[in-house]
LOLOLUM-485527 format. One record per residue (C-alpha): x, y, z; residue in one letter. Coordinates in nm, 4 decimals, always signed. Example, Ala and Ser with C-alpha at 12.3 -4.5 7.8 and 13.67 -1.06 7.14 Angstrom:
      east     north        up  type
   +1.2300   -0.4500   +0.7800     A
   +1.3670   -0.1060   +0.7140     S
This chain:
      east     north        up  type
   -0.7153   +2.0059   -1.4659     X
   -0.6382   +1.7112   -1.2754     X
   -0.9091   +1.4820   -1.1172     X
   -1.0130   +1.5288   -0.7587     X
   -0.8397   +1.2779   -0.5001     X
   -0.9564   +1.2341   -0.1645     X
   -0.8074   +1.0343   +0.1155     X
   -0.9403   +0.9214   +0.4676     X
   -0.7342   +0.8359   +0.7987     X
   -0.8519   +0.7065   +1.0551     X
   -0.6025   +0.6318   +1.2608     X
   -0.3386   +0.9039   +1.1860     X
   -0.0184   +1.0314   +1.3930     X
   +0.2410   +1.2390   +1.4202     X
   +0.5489   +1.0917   +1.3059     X
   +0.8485   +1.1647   +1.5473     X
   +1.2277   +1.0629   +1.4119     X
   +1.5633   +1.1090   +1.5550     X
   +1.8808   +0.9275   +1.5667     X
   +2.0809   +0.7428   +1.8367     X
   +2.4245   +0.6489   +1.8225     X
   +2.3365   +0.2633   +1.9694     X
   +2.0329   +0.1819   +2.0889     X
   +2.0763   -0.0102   +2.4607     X
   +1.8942   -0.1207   +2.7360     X
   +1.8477   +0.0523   +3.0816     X
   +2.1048   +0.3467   +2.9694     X
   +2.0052   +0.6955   +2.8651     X
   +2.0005   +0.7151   +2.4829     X
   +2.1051   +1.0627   +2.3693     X
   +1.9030   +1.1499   +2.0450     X
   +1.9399   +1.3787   +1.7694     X
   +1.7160   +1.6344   +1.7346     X
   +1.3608   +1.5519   +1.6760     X
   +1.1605   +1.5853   +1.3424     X
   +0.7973   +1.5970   +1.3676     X
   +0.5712   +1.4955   +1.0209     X
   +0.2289   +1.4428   +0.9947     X
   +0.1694   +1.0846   +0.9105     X
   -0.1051   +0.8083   +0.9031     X
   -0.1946   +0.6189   +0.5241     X
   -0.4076   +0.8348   +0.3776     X
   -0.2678   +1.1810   +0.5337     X
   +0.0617   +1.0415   +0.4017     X
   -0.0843   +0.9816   +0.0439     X
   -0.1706   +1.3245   +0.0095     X
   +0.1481   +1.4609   +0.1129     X
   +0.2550   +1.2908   -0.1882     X
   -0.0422   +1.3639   -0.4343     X
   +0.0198   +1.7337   -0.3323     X
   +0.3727   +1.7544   -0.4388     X
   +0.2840   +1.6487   -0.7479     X
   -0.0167   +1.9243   -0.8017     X
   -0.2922   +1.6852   -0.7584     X
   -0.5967   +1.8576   -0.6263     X
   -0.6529   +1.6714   -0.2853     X
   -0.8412   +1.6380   +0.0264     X
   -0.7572   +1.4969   +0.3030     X
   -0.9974   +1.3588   +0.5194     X
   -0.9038   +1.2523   +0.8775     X
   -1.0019   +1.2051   +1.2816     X
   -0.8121   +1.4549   +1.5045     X
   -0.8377   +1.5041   +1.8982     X
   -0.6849   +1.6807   +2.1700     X
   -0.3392   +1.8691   +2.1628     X
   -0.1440   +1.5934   +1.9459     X
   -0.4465   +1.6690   +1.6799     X
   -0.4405   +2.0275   +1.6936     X
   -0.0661   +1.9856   +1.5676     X
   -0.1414   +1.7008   +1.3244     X
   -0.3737   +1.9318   +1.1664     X
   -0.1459   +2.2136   +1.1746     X
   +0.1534   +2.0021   +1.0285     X
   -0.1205   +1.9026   +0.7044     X
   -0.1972   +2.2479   +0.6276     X
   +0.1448   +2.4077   +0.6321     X
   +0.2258   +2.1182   +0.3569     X
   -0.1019   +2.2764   +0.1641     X
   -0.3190   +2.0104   +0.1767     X
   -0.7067   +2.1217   +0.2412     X
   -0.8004   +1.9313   +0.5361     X
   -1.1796   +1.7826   +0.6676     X
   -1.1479   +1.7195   +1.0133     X
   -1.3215   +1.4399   +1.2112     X
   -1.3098   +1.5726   +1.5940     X
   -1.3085   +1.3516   +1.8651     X
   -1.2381   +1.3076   +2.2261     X
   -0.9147   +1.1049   +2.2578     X
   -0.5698   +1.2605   +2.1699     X
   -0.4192   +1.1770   +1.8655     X
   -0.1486   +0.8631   +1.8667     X
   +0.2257   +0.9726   +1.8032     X
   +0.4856   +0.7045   +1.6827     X
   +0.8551   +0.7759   +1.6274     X
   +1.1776   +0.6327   +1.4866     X
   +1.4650   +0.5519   +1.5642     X
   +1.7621   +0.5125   +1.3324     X
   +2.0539   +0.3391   +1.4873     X
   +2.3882   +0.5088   +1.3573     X
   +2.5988   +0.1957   +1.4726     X
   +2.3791   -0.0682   +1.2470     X
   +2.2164   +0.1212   +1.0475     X
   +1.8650   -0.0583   +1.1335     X
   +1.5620   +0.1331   +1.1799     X
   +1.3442   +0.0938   +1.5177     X
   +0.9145   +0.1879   +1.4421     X
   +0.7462   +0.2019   +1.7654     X
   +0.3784   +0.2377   +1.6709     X
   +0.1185   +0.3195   +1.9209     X
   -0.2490   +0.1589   +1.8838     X
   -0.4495   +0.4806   +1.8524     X
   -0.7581   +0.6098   +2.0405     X
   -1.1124   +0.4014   +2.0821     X
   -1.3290   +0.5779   +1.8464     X
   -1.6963   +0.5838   +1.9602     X
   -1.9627   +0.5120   +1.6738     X
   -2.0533   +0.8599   +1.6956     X
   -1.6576   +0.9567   +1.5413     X
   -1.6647   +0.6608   +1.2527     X
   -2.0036   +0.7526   +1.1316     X
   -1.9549   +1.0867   +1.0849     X
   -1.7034   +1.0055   +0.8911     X
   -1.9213   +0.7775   +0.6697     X
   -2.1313   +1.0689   +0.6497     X
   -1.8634   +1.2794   +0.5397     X
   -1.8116   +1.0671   +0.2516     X
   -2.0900   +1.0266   +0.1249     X
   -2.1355   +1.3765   +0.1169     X
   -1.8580   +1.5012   -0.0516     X
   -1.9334   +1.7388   -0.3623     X
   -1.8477   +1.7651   -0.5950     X
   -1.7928   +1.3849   -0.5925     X
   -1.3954   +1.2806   -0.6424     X
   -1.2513   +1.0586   -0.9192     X
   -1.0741   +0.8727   -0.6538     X
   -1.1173   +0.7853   -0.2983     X
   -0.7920   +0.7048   -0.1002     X
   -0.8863   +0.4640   +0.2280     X
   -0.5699   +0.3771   +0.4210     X
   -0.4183   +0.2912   +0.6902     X
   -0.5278   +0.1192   +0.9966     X
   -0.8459   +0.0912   +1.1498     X
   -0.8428   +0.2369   +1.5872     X
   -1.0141   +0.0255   +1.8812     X
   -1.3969   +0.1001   +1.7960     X
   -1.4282   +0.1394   +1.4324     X
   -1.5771   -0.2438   +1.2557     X
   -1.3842   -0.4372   +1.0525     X
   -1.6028   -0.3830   +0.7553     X
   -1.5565   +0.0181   +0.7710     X
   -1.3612   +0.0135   +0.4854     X
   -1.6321   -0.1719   +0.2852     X
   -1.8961   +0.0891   +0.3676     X
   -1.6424   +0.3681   +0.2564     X
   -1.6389   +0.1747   -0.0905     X
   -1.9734   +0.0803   -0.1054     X
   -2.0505   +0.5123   -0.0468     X
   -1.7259   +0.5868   -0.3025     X
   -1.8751   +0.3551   -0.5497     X
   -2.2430   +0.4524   -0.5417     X
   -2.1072   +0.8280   -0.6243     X
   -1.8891   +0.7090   -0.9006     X
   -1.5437   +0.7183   -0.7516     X
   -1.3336   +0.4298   -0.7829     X
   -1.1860   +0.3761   -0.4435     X
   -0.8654   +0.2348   -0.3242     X
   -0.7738   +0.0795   -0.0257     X
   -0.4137   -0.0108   +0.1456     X
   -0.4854   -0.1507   +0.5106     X
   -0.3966   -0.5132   +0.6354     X
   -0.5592   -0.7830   +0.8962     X
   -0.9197   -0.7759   +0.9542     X
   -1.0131   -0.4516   +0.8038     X
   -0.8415   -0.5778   +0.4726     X
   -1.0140   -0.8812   +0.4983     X
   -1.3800   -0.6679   +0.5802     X
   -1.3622   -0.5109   +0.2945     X
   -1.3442   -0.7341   +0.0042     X
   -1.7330   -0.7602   +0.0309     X
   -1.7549   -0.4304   -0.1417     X
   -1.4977   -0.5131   -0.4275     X
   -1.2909   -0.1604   -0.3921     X
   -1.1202   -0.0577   -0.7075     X
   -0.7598   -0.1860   -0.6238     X
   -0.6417   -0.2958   -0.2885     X
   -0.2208   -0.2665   -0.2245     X
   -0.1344   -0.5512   +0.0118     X
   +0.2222   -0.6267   +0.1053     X
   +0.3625   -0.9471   +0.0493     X
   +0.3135   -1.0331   +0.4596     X
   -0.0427   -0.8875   +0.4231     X
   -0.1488   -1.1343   +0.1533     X
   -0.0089   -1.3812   +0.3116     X
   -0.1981   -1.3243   +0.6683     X
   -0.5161   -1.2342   +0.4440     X
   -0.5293   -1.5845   +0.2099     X
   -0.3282   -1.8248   +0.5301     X
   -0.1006   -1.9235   +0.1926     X
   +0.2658   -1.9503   +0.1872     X
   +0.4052   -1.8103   -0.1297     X
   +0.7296   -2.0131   -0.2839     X
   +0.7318   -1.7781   -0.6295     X
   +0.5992   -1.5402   -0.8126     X
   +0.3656   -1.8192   -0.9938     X
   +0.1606   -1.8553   -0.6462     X
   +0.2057   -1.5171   -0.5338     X
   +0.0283   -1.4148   -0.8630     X
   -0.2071   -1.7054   -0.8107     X
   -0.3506   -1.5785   -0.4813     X
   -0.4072   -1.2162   -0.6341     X
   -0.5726   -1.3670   -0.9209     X
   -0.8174   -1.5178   -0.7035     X
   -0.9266   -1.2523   -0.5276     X
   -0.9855   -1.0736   -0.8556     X
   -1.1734   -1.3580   -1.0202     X
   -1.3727   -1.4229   -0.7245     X
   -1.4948   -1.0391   -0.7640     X
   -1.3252   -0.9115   -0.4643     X
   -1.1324   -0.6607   -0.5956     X
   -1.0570   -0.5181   -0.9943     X
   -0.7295   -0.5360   -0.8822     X
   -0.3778   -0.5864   -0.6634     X
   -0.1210   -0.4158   -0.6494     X
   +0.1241   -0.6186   -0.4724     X
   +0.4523   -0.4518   -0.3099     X
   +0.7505   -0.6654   -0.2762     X
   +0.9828   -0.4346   -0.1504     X
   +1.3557   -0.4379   -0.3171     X
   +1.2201   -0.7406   -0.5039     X
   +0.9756   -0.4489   -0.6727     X
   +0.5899   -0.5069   -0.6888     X
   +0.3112   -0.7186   -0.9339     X
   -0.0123   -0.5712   -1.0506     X
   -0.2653   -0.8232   -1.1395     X
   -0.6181   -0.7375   -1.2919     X
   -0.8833   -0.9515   -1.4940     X
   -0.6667   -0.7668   -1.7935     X
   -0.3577   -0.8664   -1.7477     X
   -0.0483   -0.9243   -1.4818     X
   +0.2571   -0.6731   -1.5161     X
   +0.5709   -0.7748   -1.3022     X
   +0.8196   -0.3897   -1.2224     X
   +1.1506   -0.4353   -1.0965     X
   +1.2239   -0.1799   -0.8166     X
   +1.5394   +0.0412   -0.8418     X
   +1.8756   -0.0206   -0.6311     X
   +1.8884   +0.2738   -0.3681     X
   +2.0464   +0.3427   -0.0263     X
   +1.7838   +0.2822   +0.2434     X
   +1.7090   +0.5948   +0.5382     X
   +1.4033   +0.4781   +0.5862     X
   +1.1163   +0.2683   +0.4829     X
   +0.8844   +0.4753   +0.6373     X
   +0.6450   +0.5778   +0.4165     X
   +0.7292   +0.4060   +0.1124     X
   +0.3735   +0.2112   +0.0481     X
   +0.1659   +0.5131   +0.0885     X
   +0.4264   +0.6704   -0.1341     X
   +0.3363   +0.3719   -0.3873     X
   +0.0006   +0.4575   -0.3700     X
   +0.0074   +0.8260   -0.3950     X
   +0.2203   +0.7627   -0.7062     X
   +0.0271   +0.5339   -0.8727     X
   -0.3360   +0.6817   -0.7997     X
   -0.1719   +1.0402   -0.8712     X
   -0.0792   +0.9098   -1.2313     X
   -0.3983   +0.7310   -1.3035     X
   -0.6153   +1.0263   -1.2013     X
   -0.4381   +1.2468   -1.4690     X
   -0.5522   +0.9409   -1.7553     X
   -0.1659   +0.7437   -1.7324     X
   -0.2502   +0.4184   -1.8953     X
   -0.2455   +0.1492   -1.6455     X
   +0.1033   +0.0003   -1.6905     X
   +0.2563   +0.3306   -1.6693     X
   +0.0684   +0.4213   -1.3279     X
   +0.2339   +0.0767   -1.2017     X
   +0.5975   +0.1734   -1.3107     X
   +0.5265   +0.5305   -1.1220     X
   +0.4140   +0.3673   -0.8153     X
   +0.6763   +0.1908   -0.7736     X
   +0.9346   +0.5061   -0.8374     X
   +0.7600   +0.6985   -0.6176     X
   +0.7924   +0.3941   -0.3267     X
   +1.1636   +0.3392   -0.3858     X
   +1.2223   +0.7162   -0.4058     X
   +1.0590   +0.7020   -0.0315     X
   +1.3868   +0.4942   +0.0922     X
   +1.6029   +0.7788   +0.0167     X
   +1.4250   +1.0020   +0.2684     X
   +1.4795   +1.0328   +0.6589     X
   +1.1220   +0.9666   +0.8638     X
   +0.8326   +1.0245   +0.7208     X
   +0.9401   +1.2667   +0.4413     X
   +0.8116   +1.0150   +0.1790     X
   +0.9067   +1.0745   -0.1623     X
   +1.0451   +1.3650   -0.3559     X
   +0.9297   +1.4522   -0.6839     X
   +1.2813   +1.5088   -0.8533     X
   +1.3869   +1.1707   -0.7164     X
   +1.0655   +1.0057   -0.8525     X
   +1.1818   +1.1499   -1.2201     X
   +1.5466   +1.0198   -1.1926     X
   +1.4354   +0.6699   -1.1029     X
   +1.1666   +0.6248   -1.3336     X
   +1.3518   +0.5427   -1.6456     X
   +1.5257   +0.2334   -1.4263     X
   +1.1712   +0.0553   -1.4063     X
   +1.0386   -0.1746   -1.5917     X
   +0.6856   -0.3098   -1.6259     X
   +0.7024   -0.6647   -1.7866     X
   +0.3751   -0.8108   -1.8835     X
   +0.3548   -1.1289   -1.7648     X
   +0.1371   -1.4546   -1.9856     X
């Protein structure tokens, strides 16, 4: 029976992609057709817990016509949603692949202002979840409204039920929720760099400015994605360096909640901890070889697991 995994979006979308010959000012661009996913962090980590039978929840705001479809687009994929409701329509982004360049064009929208009345029910809907999970899944940005320290409340609520919780958001709401020392926090390389003001040279000082926010009690660990230059996990344990696989990139939409999903996934069913890490990281690269936001597939997580390697580092 596999642990419980819940996940929380605030700030989720749906995910438009299509295709354009060239992209170019002024003209009309005539795009493929379009493909419409639900997306978001945490809604995107439980796409990817699902697929590999994890029993998940996922826990997110929704409003207006857009949400109605988000929530639509979850449940078709089998997921057993807990809808926030609130007044403002739900955000959509979209994607562009360029056929001449192959380069990728994101254009994300900000999302809604959420009113205190939205963010603390969700709070509430935390804390009140029961039977309690093994593992709470907090991701993605934080909308105009919500405070920077949300995500520290949703750890400090996770932790006081016994869940470990894990959190994969950037800027101020990263920085707002070390108070609360959450389980394992997944910053990108640009997202510890805008969280400590350092400049990293090596893996020495990259390493270095994990450490200290696990020393320092901020977090039991980091889980640090480098993209094709793989990821480091450091904990008070130990630091384990995984080289990522070679693939050919459609898209790197996805691929850190696909991390995530991989490496929480694998630790909820008792993986030891180095073998989680080496998952996570198949399960992000295996991301790249999927169009939008189709995130990983399980049979291409299998075939490029054997290619990584978790070196323990000191």
């Amino acid at each position: 029976m596999t642990a419980r995994i819940a996940t929380l979006t605030m700030n989720p979308s749906i995910d438009v992609s299509t295709s354009v010959a060239e992209v170019k000012p002024v003209h009309k661009l005539r795009c493929a057709a379009g493909h419409r996913d639900p997306g978001g962090g945490g809604i995107n980590v439980a796409r990817v817990l699902k697929r590999f039978d994890h029993d998940v929840m996922a826990i997110y705001v929704v409003g207006g016509i857009t949400g109605k479809l988000l929530k639509r687009l979850v449940e078709s994929d089998g997921i057993d949603s807990c809808v926030i409701e609130a007044a403002a329509e739900t955000r959509e982004d979209f994607t562009v692949f360029e056929e001449k360049s192959g380069d990728q064009f994101r254009f994300v929208m900000p999302g809604p202002d959420l009113p205190e009345a939205v963010w603390s029910t969700a709070l509430e809907t935390i804390s009140a979840l029961d039977p309690a999970p093994a593992y709470i899944v907090a991701s993605g940005s934080l909308p105009h409204g919500v405070p920077e320290d949300f995500y520290a409340r949703v750890t400090t609520a996770g932790k006081k039920m016994g869940a470990r919780v894990v959190v994969d958001t950037s800027g101020a709401a990263l920085a707002g929720t070390l108070s609360a020392r959450p389980f394992m926090v997944k910053p990108s390389l640009r997202e510890l760099r805008e969280l400590t003001g350092m400049e990293f040279t090596d893996d020495t000082s990259m390493i270095e400015a994990a450490q200290r926010l696990v020393d320092t009690g901020k977090t039991e660990m980091v889980a640090l994605t480098l993209g094709e230059d793989g990821a480091l996990l450091v904990t008070a344990d130990g630091v384990w360096r995984a080289n990522a696989p070679k693939v050919r990139v459609l898209s790197a939409v996805g691929a850190g909640d696909s991390f995530v999903g991989g490496m929480v996934g694998a630790l909820a069913r008792g993986t030891s901890l180095e073998d989680a890490f080496r998952r996570g990281v198949a399960s992000g690269s295996a991301a790249l070889l999927s169009a939008g936001t189709e995130l990983c597939r399980p049979d291409d997580v299998e075939r490029l697991l054997p290619e990584v390697t978790a070196r323990r580092l000191g």
